[in-house]
Structure formats: structure tokens, C-alpha cells
Backbone as CSV, one residue per row, in Angstrom:
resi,resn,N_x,N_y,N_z,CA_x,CA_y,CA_z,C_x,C_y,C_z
1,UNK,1.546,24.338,1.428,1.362,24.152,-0.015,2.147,25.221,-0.758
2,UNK,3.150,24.820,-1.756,3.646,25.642,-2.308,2.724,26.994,-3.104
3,UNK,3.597,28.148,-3.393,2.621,29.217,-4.283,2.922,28.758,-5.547
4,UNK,1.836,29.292,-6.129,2.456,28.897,-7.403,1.661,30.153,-8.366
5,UNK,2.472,30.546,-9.351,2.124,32.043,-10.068,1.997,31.434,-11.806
6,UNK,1.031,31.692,-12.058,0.545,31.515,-13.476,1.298,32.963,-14.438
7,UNK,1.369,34.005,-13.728,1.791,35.065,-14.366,2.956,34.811,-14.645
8,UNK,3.301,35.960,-16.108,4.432,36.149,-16.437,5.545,37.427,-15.852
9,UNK,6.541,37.067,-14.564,7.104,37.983,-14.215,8.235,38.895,-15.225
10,UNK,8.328,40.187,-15.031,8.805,40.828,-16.098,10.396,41.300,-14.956
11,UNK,11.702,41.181,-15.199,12.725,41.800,-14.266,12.455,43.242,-14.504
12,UNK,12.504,43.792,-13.904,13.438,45.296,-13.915,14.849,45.252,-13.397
13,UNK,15.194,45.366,-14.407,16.586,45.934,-14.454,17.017,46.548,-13.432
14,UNK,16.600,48.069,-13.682,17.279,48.983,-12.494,17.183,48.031,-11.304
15,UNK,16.082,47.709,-10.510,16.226,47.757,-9.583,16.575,46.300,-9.313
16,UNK,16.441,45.508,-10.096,18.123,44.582,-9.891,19.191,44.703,-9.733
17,UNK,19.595,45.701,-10.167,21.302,46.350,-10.506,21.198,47.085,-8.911
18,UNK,20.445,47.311,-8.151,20.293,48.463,-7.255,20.268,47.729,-6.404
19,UNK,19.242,46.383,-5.892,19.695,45.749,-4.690,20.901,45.221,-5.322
20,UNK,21.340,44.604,-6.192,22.743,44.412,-6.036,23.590,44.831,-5.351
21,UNK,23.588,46.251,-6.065,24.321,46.968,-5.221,24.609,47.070,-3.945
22,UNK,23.144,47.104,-3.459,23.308,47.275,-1.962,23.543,45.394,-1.027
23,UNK,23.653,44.706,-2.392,24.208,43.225,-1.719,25.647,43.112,-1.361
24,UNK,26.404,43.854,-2.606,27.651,43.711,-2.518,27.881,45.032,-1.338
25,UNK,27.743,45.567,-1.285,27.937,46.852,-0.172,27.388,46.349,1.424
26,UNK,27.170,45.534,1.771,26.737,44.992,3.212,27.417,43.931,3.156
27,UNK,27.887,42.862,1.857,29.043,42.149,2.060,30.234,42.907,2.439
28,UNK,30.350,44.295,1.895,31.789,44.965,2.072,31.547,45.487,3.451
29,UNK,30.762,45.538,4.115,30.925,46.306,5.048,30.851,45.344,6.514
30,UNK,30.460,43.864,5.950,30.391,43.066,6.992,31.653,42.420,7.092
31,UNK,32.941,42.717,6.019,34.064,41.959,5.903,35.232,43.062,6.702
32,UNK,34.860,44.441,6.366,35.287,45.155,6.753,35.727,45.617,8.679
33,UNK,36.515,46.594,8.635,36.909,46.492,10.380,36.062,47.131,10.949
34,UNK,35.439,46.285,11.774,34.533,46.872,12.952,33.124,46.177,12.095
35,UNK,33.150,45.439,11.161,32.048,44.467,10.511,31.857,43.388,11.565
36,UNK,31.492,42.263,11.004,30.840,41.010,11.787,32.197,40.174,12.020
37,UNK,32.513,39.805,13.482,33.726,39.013,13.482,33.285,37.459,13.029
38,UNK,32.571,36.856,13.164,32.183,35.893,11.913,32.748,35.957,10.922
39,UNK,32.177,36.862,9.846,32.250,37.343,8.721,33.763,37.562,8.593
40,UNK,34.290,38.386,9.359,35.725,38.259,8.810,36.550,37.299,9.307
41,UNK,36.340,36.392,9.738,37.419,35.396,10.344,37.196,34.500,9.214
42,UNK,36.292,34.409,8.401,35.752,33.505,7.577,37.161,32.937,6.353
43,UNK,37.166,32.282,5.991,38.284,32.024,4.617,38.121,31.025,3.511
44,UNK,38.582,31.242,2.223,37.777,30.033,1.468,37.750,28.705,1.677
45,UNK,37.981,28.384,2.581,38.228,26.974,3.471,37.161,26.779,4.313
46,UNK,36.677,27.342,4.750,35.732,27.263,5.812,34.211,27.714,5.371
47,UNK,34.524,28.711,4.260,32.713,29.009,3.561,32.396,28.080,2.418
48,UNK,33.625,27.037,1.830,33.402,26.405,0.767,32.097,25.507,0.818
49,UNK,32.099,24.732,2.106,31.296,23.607,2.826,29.927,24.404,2.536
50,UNK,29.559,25.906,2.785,28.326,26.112,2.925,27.641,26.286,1.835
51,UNK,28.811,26.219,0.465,28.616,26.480,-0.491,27.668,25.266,-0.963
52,UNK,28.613,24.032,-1.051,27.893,23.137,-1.356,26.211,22.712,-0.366
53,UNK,26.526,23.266,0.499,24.993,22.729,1.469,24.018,23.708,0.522
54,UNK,23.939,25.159,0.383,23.009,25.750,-0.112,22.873,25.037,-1.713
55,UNK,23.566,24.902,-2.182,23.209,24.186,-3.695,22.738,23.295,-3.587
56,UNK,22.905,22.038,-2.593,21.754,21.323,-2.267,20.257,21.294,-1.963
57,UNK,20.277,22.890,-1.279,18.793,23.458,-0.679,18.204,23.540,-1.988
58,UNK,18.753,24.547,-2.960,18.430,24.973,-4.208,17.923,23.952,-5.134
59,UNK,18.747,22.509,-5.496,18.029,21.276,-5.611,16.998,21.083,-5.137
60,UNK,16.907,21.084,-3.717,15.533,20.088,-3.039,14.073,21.352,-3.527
61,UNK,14.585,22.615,-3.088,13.366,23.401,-3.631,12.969,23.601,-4.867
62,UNK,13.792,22.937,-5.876,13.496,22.883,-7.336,12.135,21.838,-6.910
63,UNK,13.312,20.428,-6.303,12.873,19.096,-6.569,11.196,19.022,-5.914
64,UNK,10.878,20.169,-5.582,9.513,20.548,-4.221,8.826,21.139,-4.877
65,UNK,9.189,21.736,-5.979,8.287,23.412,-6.794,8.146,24.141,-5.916
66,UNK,8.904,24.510,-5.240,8.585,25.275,-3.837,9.234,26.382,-3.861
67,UNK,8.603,27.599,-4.789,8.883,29.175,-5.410,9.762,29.525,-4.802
68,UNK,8.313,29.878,-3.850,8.958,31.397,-2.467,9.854,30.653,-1.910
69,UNK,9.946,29.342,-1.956,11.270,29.225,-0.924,12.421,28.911,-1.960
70,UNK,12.609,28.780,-3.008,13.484,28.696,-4.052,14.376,30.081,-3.858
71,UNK,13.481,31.059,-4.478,13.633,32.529,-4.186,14.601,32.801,-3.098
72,UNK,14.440,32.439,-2.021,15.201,32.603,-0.208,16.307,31.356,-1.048
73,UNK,16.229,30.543,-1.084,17.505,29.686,-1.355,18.668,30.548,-2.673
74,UNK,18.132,30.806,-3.338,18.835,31.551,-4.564,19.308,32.321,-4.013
75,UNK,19.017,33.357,-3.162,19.690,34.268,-2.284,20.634,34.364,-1.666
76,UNK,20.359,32.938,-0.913,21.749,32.322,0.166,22.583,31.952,-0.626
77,UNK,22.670,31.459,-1.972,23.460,30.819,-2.995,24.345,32.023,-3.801
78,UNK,23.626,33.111,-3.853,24.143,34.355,-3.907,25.358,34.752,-3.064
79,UNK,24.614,34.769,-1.810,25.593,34.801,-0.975,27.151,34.534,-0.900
80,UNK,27.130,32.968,-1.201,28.237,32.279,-1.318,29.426,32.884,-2.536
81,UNK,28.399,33.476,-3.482,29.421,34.406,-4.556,29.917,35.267,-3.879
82,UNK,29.207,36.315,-3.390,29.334,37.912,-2.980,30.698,37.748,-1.728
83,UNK,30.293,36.361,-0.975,31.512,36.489,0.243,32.680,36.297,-0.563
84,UNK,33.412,34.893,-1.394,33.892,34.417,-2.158,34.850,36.068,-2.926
85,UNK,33.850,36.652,-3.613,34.785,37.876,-4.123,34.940,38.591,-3.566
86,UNK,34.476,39.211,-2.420,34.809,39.676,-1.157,36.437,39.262,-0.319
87,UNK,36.477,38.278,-0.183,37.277,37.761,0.067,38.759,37.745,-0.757
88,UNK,38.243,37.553,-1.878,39.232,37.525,-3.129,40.014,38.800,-2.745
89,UNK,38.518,40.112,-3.035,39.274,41.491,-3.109,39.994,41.426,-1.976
90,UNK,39.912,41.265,-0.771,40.440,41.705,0.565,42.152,41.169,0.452
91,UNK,42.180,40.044,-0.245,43.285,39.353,-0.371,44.165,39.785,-1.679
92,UNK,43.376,40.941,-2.352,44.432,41.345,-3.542,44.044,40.743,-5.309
93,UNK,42.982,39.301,-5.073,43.002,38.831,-6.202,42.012,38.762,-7.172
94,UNK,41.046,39.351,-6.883,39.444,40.007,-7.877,38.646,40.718,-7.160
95,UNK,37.937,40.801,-7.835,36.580,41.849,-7.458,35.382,41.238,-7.844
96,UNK,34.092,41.287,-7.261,33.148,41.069,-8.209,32.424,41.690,-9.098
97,UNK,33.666,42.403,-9.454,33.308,43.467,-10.744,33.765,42.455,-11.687
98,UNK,35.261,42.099,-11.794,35.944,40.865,-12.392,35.004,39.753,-13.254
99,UNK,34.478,38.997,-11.631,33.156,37.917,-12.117,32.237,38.404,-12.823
100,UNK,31.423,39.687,-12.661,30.618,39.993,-13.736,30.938,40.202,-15.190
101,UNK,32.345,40.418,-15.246,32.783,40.944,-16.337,32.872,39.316,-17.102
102,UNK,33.352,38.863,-16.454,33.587,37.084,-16.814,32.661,36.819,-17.587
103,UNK,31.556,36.750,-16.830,30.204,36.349,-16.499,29.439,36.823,-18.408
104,UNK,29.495,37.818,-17.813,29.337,38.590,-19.195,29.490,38.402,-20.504
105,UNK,31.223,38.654,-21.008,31.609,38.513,-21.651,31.195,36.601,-22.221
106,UNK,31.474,35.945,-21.120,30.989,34.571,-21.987,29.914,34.510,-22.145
107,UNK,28.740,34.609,-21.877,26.990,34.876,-22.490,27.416,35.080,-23.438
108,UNK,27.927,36.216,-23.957,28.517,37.027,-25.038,28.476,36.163,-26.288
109,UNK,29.723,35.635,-25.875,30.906,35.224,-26.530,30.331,34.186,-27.048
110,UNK,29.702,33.213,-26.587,29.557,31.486,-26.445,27.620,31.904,-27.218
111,UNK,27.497,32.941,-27.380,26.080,32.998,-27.871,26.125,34.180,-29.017
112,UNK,26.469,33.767,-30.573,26.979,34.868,-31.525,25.337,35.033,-31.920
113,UNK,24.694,33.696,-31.924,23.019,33.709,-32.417,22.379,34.846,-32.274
114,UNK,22.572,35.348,-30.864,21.935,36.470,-29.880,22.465,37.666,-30.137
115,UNK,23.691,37.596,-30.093,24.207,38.775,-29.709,25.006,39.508,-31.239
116,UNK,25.175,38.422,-31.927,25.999,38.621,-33.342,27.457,38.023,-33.019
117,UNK,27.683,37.571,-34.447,29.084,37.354,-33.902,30.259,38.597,-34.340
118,UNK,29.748,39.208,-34.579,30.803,40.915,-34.278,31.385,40.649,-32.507
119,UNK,30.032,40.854,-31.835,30.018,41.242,-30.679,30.556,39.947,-29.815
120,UNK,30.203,38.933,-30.268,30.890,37.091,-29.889,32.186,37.430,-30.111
121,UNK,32.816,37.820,-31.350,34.435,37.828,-31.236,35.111,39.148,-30.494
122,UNK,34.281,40.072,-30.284,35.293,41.540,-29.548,35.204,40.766,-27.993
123,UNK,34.130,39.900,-27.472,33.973,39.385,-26.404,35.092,37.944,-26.188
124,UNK,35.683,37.429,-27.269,36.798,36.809,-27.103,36.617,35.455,-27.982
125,UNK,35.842,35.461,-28.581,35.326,33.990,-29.628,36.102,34.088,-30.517
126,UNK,37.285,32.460,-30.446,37.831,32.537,-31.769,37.669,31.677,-32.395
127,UNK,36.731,31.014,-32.439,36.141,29.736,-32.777,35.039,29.956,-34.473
128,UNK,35.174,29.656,-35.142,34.441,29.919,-36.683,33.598,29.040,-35.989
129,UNK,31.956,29.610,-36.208,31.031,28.624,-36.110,29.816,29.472,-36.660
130,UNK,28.757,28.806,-36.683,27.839,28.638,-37.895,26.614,29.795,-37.087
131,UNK,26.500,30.829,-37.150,25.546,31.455,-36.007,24.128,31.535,-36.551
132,UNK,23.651,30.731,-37.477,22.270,31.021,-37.799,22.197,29.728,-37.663
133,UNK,21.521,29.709,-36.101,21.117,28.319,-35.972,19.561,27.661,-36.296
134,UNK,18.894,28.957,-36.841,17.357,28.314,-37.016,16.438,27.823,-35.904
135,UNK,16.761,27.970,-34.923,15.982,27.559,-33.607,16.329,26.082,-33.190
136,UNK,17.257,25.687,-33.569,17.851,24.305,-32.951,18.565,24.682,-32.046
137,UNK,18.643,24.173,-30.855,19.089,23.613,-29.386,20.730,23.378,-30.029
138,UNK,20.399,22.006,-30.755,21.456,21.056,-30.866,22.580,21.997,-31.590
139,UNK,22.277,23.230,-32.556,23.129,23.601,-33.364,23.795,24.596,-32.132
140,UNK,22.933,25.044,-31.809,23.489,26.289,-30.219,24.551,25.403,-29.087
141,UNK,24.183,24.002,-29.164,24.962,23.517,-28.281,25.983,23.047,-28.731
142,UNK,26.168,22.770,-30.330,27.461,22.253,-30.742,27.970,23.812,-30.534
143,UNK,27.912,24.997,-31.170,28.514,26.224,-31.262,29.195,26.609,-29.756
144,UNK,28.517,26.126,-28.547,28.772,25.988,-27.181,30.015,25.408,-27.261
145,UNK,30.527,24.100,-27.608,31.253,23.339,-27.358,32.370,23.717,-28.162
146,UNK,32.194,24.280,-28.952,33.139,25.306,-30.043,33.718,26.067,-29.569
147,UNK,32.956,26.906,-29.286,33.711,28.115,-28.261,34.182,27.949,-27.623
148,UNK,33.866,26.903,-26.843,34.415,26.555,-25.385,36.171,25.858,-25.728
149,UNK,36.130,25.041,-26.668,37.011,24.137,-26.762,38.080,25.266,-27.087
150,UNK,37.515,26.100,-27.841,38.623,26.948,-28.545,39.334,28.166,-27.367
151,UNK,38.442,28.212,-26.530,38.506,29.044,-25.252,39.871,28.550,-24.412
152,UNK,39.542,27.010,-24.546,40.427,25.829,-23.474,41.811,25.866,-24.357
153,UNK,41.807,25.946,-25.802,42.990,25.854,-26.277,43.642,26.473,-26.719
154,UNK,43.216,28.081,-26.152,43.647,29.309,-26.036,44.218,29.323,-25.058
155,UNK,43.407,28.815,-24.055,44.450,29.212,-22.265,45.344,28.477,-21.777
156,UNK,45.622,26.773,-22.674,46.637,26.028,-22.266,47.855,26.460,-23.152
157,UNK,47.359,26.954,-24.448,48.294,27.748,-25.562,49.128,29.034,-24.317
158,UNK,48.289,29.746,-23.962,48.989,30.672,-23.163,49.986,30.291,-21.976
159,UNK,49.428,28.959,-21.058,50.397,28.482,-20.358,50.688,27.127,-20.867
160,UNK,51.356,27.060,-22.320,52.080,25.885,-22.722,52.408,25.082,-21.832
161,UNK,50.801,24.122,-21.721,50.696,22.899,-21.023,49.286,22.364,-22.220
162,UNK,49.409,20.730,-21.793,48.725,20.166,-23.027,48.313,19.315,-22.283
163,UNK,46.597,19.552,-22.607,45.478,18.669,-21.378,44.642,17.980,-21.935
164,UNK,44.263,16.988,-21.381,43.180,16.139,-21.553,41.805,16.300,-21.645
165,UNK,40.898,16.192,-22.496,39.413,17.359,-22.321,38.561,16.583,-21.072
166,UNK,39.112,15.677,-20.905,38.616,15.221,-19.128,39.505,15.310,-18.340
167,UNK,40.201,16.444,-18.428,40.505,17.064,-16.920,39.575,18.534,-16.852
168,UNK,39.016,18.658,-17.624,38.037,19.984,-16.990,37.031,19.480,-16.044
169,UNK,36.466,18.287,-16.479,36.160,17.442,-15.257,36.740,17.833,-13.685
170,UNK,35.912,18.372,-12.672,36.225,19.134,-11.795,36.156,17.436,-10.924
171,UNK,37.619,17.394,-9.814,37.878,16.814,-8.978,36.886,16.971,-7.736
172,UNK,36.514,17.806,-7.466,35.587,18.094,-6.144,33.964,17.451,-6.403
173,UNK,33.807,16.789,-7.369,32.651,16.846,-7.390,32.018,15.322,-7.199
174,UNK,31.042,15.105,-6.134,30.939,13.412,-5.678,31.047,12.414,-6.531
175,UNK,31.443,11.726,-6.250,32.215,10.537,-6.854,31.544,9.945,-8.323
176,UNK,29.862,9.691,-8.312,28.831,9.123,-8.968,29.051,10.237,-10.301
177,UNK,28.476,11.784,-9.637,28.407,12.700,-10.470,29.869,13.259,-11.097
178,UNK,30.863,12.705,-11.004,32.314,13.018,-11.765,32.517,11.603,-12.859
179,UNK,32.166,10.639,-12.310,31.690,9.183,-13.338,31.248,9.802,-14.363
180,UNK,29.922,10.021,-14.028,28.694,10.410,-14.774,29.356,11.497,-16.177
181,UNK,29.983,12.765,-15.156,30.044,13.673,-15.906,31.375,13.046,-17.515
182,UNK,32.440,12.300,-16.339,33.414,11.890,-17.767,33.106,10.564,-18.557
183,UNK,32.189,9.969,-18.272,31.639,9.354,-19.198,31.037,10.218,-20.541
184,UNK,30.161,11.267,-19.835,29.627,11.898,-21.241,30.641,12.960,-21.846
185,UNK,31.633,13.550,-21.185,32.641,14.037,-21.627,33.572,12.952,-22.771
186,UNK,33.725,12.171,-22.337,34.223,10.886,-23.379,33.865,9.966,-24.559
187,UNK,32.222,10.441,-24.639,31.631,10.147,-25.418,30.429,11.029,-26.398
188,UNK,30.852,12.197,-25.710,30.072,13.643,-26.342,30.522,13.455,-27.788
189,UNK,29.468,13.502,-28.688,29.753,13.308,-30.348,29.955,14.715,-30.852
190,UNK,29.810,15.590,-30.203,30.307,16.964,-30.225,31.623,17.273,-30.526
191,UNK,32.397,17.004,-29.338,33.462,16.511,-28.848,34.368,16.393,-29.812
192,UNK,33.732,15.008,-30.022,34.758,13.534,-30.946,34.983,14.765,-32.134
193,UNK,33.834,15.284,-32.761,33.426,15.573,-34.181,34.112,16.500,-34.358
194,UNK,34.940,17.568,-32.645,35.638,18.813,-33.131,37.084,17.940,-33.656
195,UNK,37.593,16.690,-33.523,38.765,16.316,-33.730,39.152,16.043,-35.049
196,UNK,38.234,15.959,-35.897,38.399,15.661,-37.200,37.390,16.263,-38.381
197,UNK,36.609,17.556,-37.381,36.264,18.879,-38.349,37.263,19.390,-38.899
198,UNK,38.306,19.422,-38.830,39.800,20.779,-39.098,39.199,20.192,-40.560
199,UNK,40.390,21.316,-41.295,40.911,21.120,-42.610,41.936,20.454,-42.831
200,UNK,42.837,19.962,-41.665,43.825,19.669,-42.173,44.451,18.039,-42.918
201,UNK,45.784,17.775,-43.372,45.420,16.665,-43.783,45.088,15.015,-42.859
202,UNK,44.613,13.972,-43.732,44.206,13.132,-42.983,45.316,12.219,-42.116
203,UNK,46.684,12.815,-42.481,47.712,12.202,-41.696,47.476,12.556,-40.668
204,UNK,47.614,14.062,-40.354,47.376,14.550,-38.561,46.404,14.551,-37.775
205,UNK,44.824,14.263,-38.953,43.844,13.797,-38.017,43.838,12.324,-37.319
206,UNK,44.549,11.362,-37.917,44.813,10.375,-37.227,45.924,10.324,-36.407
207,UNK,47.255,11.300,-36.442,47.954,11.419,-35.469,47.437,11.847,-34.074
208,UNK,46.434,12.840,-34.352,46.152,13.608,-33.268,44.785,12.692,-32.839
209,UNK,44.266,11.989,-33.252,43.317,10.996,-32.924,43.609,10.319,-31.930
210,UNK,45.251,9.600,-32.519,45.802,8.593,-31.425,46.135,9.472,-30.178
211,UNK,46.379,10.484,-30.449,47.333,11.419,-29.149,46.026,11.436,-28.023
212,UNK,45.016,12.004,-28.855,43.658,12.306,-28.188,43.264,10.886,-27.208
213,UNK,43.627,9.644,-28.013,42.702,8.331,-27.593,43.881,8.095,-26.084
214,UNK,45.097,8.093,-26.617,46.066,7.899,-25.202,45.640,8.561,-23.859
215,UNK,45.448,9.905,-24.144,44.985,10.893,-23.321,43.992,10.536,-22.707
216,UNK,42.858,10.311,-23.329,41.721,9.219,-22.753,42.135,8.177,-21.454
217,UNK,42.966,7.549,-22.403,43.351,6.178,-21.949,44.000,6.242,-20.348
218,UNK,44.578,7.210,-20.556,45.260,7.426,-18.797,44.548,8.273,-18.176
219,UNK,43.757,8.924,-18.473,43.046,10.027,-17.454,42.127,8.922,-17.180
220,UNK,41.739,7.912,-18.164,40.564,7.339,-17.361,40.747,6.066,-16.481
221,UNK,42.069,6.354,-16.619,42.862,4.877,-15.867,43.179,5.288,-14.703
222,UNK,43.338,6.626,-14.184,43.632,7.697,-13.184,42.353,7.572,-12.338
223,UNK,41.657,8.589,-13.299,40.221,8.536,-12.501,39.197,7.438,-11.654
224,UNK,39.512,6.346,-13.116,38.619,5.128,-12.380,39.575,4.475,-11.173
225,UNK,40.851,4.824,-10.769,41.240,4.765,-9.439,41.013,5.263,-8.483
226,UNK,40.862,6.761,-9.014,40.141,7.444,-7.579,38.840,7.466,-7.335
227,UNK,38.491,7.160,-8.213,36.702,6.820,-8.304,36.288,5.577,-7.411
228,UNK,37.014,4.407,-7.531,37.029,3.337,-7.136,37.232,3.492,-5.509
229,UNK,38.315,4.694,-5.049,38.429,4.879,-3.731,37.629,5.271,-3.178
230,UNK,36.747,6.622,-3.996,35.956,7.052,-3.269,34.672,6.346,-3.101
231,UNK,34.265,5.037,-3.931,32.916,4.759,-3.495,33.593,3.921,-2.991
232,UNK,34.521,2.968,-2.439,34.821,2.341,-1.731,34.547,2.745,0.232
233,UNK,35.187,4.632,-0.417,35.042,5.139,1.136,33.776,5.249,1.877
234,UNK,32.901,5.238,0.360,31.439,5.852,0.608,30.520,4.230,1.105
235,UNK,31.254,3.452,1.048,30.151,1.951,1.730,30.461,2.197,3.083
236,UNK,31.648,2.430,3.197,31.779,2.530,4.814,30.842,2.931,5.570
237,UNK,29.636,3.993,4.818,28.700,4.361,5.730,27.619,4.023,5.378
238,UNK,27.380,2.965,4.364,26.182,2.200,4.406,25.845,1.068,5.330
239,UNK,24.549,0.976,5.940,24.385,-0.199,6.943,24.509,-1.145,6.472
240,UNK,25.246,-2.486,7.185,25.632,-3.673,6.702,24.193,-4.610,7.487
């Protein structure tokens, strides 16, 4: 029978920050020479797979209410970070100092409500949005989609390339749940509503309307091909 705690747990800090510490420091030392030959033969090719199995665990012990073992799953899911930047560093290309900083800064950034938006824009928000949301969800989540968009058209601005807002739509992700996800990506009224918030005039909101609708039009002409393959691949293992 699962536990189950009526109390309200309070973090401590410190000593979050402290096993941390000592998480990332037994990752470094198990990657390290004369560490676990496991552990270092390992590569992002080969720990990716376990990645996805523990996020599954993490599901089913939600889907169970099943705490204490949630707790042990969150851990192992941890895991999968700590090796991941481990790995990175060993190879030259982050730290998980990096990811925290990431990590960070967008809480930040993507939440001016909380934090102010002084502290939203030194954290990288260049997005004008409305930060007294009054306790609405919906206003916090349009301001989400704000930031974000403005985030996305900052970094294709930087590598002058021009994308489709369903290609953030991640390729790796099972066939049903990438449907799922660009359907509501395609029909998010969020979305639609950042295309013809601007100021500008109503000639270029309908230019850029059409540009937007084309864009649509072939990513989803793309997708629903590979979509089509993959549940095609996926009967193969249903019993006939």
C-alpha cells in the first residue's frame, strides 16, 4: 500500500544544494580514470534508451500515487541528467553548471510575475508582456508563450534560418504523442494571436499570415508522412 503524507514538506535548501553536490561529484568520479568501466564506456547513444525507460517509471509511479517509490524514480531520472553533463564536460561541451544556469535563468525569464520583470529581462526576456497577471493561469501561460516565441526568434535571428513553430515539435517523440503535440501546436490560440498582436500594418499581417499558413502547410504534409510510417511500423506488432 502506498504511503501517503498529509503533511506539508518544507525543502531545505542547503542541504539540497549539498547532496547535490555530492551527486554530481560521484558522477565525476565514476566517469573518471580508475572510476566504473561501465560508467565510462557509456556514450550518449547508449544512456539515451535509459533515459526514456526511467521517465516511463516516473509516469507509472505518478499513475500508482506511489510516493516513496516516485522519490527512488526521480532520482534515477536525475541520474540520466548528471551522466548526460558529465559526459558533455568530458567531451569539451558543458557542464552542469551550464544546465543550471539554463535552467535558471528561464524560470527567471519566462516568469516576470514572480520574479519582476527587471530581473525577467537581465535574465534574457525580450518579449513586452503584461506581468500583473492577477492570479490567472491563462494570462501566465499566454506570457509563457511570449517569451518563448520571442526566445525562438532570437535564436533563428542569430543563426539566420527561418522555421516553422512546428518544428520545435521534437522528432524523437512516439508517434501518437508528436500528432498530439502538433496538432495543439497548430491550433494553440496563443500562438495564432502572437501573429497578428504586432503593431504593424495590416498589409504584413496578412503577408506574414500567408507565409505562416504555407509553413503549416508543408511541415504538416512532412510530418503526417512520417507519422503515417511510424504507426504503420507500429501494427506490425499488434496481434492479428
Amino acid at each position: 500500500m502506498p504511503e501517503e503524507r498529509a503533511d506539508n514538506l518544507l525543502t531545505d535548501p542547503k542541504k539540497a544544494a549539498d547532496l547535490f553536490a555530492q551527486s554530481v561529484a560521484i558522477m565525476a568520479r565514476l566517469r573518471a580514470p580508475g572510476g566504473c568501466p561501465w560508467d565510462r564506456e557509456q556514450s550518449f547513444d547508449t544512456i539515451r534508451k535509459y533515459t526514456l525507460e526511467e521517465a516511463y517509471e516516473v509516469f507509472d509511479a505518478i499513475e500508482r500515487r506511489d510516493f516513496p517509490h516516485l522519490a527512488e524514480e526521480l532520482g534515477d531520472l536525475l541520474l540520466q541528467v548528471l551522466f548526460y553533463a558529465e559526459m558533455a564536460a568530458n567531451d569539451g561541451h558543458f557542464t552542469i553548471s551550464d544546465v543550471l544556469n539554463h535552467l535558471n535563468r528561464k524560470l527567471i525569464r519566462r516568469h516576470p510575475h514572480v520574479f519582476g520583470e527587471e530581473a525577467s529581462r537581465a535574465a534574457g526576456n525580450e518579449a513586452v508582456v503584461d506581468a500583473a497577471v492577477e492570479g490567472s493561469a491563462a494570462r501566465v501561460l499566454r506570457n509563457w508563450e511570449e517569451i518563448k516565441a520571442a526566445e525562438k526568434a532570437q535564436t533563428n535571428a542569430e543563426a539566420d534560418v527561418s522555421k516553422s513553430r512546428l518544428d520545435s515539435v521534437q522528432r524523437a517523440m512516439p508517434a501518437l504523442a508528436e500528432a498530439a503535440k502538433l496538432g495543439s501546436k497548430a491550433s494553440n490560440p496563443v500562438l495564432i494571436g502572437l501573429i497578428g498582436a504586432t503593431c504593424c500594418p495590416s498589409s504584413w499581417r496578412r503577408r506574414r499570415n500567408s507565409k505562416l499558413k504555407l509553413q503549416l502547410q508543408r511541415t504538416r504534409k512532412t510530418r503526417q508522412i512520417r507519422l503515417a510510417s511510424k504507426l504503420n511500423s507500429a501494427t506490425c506488432f499488434l496481434p492479428s
